[in-house]
C-alpha positions as MATLAB code, in Angstrom:
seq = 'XXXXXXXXXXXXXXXXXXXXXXXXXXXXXXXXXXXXXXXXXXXXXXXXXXXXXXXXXXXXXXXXXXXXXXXXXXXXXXXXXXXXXXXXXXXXXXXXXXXXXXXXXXXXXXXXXXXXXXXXXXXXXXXXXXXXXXXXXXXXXXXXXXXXXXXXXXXXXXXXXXXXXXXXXXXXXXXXXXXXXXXXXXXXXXXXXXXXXXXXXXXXXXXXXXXXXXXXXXXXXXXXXXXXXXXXXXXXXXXXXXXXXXXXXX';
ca = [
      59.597   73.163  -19.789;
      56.854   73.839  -17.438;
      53.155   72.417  -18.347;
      49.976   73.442  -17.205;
      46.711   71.697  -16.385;
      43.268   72.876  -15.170;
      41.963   72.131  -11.976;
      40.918   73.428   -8.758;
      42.457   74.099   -5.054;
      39.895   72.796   -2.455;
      39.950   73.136    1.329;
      40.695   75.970    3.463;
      44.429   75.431    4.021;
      45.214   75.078    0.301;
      43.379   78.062   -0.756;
      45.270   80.518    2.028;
      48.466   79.389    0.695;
      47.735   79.091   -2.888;
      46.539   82.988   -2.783;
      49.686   83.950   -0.859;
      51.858   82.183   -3.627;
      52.811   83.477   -6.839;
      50.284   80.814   -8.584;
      47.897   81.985  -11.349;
      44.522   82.121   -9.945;
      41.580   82.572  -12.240;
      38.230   82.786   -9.957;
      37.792   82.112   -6.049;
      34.243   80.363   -5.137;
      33.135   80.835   -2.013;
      30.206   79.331   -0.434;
      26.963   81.209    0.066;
      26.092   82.164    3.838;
      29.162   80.568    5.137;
      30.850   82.649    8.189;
      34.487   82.066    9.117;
      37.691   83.220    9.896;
      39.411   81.383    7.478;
      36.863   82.226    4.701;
      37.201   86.234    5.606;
      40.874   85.398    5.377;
      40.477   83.900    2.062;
      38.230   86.686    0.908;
      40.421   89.188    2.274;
      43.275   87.569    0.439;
      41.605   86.924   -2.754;
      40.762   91.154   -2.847;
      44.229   92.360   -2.586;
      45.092   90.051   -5.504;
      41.573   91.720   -7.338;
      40.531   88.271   -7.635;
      36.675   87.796   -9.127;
      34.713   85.617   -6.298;
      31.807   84.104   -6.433;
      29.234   83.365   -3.894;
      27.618   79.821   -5.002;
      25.582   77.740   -3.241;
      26.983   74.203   -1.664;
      25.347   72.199   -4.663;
      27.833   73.929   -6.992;
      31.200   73.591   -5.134;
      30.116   69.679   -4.720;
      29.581   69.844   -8.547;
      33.011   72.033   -9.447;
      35.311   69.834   -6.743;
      33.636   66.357   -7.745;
      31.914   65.677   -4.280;
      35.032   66.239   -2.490;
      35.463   67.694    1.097;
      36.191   71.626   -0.221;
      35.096   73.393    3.273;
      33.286   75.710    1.446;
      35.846   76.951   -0.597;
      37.501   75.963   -4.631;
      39.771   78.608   -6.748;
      39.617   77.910   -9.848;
      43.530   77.786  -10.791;
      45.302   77.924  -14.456;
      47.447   75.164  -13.372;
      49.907   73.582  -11.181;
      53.195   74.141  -12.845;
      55.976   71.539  -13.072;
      59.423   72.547  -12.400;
      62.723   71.743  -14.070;
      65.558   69.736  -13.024;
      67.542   72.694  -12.818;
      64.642   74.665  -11.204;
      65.708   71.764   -7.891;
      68.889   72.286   -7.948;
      68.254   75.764   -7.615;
      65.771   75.393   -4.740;
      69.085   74.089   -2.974;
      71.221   76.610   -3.924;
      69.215   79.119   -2.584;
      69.103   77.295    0.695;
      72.753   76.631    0.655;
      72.012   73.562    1.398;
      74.096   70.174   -1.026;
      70.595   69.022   -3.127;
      68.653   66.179   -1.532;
      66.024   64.776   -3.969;
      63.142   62.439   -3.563;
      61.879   60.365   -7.061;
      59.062   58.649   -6.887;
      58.725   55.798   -9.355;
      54.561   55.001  -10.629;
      53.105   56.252   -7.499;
      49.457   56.393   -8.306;
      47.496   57.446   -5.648;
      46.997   61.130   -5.439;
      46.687   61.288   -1.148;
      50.173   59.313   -1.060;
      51.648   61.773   -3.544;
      50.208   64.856   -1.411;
      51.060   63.442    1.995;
      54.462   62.831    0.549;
      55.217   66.423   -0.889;
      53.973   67.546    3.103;
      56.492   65.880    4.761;
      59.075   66.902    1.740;
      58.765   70.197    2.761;
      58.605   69.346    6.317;
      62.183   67.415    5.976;
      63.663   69.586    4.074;
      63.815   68.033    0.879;
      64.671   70.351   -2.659;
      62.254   68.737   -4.896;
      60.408   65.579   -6.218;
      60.694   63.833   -9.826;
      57.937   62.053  -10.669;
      57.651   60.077  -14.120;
      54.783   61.719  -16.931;
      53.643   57.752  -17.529;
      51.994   55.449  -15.250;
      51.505   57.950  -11.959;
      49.738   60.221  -10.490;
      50.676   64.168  -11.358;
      49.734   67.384   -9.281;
      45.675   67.129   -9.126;
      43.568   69.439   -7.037;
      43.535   66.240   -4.461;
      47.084   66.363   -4.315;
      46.952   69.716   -3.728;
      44.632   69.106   -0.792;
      46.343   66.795    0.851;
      49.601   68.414    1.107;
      47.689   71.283    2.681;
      50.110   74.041    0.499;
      53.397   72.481   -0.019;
      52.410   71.981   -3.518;
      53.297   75.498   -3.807;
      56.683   75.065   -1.552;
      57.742   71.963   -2.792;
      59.037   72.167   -6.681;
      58.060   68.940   -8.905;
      59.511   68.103  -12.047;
      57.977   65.504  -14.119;
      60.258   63.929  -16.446;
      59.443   61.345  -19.379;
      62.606   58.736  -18.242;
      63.024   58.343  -14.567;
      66.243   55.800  -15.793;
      67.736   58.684  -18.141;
      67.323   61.303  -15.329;
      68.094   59.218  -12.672;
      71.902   58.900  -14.877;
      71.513   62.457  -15.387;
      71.645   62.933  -11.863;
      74.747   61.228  -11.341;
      76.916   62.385  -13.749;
      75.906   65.659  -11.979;
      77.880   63.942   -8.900;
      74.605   62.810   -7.234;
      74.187   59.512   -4.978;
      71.205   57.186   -5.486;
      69.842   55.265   -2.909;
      66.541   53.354   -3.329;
      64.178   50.647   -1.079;
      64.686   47.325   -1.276;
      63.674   44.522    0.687;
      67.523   43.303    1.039;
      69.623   46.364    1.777;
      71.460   48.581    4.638;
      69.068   49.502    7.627;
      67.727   53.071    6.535;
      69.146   53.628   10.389;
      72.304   53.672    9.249;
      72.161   55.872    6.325;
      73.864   59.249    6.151;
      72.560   61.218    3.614;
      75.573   63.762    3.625;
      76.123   65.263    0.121;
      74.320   65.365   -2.504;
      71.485   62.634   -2.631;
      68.682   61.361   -4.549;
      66.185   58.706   -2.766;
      64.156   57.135   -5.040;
      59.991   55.196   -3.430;
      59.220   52.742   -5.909;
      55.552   51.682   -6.265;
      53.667   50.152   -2.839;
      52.918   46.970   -4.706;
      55.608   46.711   -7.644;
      58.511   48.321   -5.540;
      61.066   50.033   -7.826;
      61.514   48.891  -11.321;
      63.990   46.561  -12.441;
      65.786   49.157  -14.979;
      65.584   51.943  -12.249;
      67.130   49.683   -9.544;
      70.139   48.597  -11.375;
      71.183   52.716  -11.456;
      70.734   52.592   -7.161;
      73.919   52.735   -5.850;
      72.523   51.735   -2.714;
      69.839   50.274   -1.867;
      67.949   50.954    2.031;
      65.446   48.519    3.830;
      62.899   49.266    6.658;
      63.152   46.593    9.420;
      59.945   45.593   10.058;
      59.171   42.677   12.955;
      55.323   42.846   12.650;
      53.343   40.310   10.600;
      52.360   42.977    8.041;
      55.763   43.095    6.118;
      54.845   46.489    3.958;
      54.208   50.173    4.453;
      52.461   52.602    2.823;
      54.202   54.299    0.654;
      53.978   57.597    2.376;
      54.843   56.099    5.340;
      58.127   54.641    3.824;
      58.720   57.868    2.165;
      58.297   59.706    5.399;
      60.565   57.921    7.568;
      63.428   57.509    4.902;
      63.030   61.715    4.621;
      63.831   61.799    8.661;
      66.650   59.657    8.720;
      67.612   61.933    5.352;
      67.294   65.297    7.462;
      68.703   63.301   10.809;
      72.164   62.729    9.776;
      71.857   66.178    7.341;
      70.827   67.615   10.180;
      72.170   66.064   13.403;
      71.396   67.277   17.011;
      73.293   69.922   18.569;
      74.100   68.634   21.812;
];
């Protein structure tokens, strides 16, 4: 079941491709005096949708976006909708592509969570499932920093990551996870149908969520720094994903 939350899309980027989605817009501020391309193109946009936009001065947009960065630019948005499991498995359909999943388990911060649904949608991935407890959901920073594939990228947010996770399988998925002691992601072929499951940058993946891996993936690392961000992790695991999904044509 889908859920809605209020917020706002900030930044230039997000707005263009929030208005050229099918997402429920409520009001597009615009700041006062400001001359640009991309704000004509977001005005422009935000007409032919018969949009209400206001002209406010900078003060306000610091006050409505909480002092973030907004370019001059917030729409006020009914919500970011959450998909359903099913809703994934039809993004992959559609593609005709086998489903290739990413779960993310207690990721907190909102820029790893946005940077992480960019290169999702960069890599080719069907959807995220992210847990309702204990993690960051789809905020207007989010939003920002996945500069619009919040509105390509369909997330479900499920109560169990551990039930779903077995849902998953019995649909005939494969679950690979991180882990400090596993196969070199180099070697991973991520043929088939696949979920890949980026624990927590401090915690890893949880003990009750790592016994339903059935393999687990490590990152060599020879530096003297021996963790990554967990975008960063996320990111290259997603390449090797669409590498040996996608290998070169030669």
């Amino acid at each position: 079941m889908a859920e809605e939350q209020t917020d706002f899309v900030i930044g230039r980027h997000p707005a263009v491709a929030a208005l050229r989605s099918q997402q429920a817009i409520n009001k597009v501020f615009l700041q006062s005096g400001l001359k640009s391309e991309a704000i004509d193109e977001i005005r422009q946009l935000a007409q032919r949708r018969h949009l209400v936009i206001s002209e406010v001065p900078k003060q306000k947009l610091d006050q409505l976006t909480d002092h973030q960065n907004h370019q001059g630019v917030a729409l006020g948005v009914a919500a970011f909708e959450y998909a359903s499991i099913d809703d994934l498995y039809a993004n992959a359909e559609k593609k005709g592509e086998e489903p290739f999943f990413l779960i993310l388990d207690n990721i907190e911060d909102p820029h790893n969570l946005g940077s992480i649904l960019r290169t999702a949608d960069a890599s080719g991935v069907h959807g995220v499932i992210i847990p309702k407890r204990r993690a960051v959901g789809l905020t207007s920073t989010v939003a920002k920093t996945s500069t619009g594939a919040i509105e390509t990228v369909p997330v479900a947010r499920v109560t169990n990551l551990v039930n779903t996770v077995n849902e998953l399988k019995q649909r005939g998925m494969w679950i690979f996870g991180t882990d400090m002691a596993g196969t070199d992601y180099r070697d991973w072929n991520a043929k088939g149908a696949v979920g890949l499951i980026i624990g927590n940058e401090g915690k890893g993946i949880s003990r009750l969520l790592k016994e339903t891996v059935d393999q687990t993936l490590t990152i060599p690392m020879v530096g003297t720094v021996q963790s990554l961000n967990a975008s960063v992790a996320a990111g290259l695991l997603m390449y090797q994903g669409f590498n040996s999904r996608h290998p070169v044509q030669h």
